[in-house]
N, C-alpha and C positions, 0 to 999 in steps of 0.2 A: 399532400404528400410532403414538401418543403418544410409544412407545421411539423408533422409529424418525426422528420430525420431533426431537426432543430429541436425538437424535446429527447431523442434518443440520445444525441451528443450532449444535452446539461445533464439529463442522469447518468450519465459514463464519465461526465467529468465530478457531479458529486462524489460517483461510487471511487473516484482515484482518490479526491482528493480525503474521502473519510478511511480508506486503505491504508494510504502513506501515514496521515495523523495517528490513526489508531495503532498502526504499527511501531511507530516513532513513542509512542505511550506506551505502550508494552512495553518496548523493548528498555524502555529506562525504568518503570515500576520495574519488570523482573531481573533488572540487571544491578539497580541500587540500593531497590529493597528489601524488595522479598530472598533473593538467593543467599546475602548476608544475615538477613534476618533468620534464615531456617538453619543458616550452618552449610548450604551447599557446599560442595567442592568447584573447583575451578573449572573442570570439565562441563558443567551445568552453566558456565555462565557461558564459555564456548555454544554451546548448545541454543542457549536463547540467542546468539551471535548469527547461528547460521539460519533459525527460524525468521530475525527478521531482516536476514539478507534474504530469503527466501521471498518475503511480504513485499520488499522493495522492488524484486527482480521482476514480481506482479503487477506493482504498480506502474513498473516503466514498461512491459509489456500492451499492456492496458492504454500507456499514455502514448504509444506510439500508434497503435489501435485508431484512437480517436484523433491522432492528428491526420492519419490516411482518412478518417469518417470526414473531416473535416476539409480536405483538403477534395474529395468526392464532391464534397456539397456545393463547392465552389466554381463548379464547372458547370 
């Protein structure tokens, strides 16, 4: 049982910590490349703004999640 909460808490913390990076890479690819690159307007870079405050808001969601998993385990 102990084996098994101890492997759910390191896949919840890969899945943060490949959310946050993944997010954090997006959001610079679509905000330095590709929107200038295509001619976006400004509003579109607004846009990718609030998608990955969005990604973030998940990640810390998520990472408080697993500090209560964690803080469970330990009792």
């Amino acid at each position: 049982m102990d084996e098994d909460r101890n492997i759910a808490i390191a896949r919840k913390g890969r899945h943060i910590a490949l959310v946050i990076a993944g997010t954090a890479v997006a959001w610079l690819v679509l905000s330095i490349f590709v929107g200038p690159a295509l001619g976006l307007p400004g509003r579109y870079a607004l846009l990718f703004d609030f998608i990955a405050l969005a990604g973030f808001v998940y990640a810390g969601i998520n990472t408080y999640q697993l500090w209560r998993m964690r803080q469970d385990s330990q009792r």
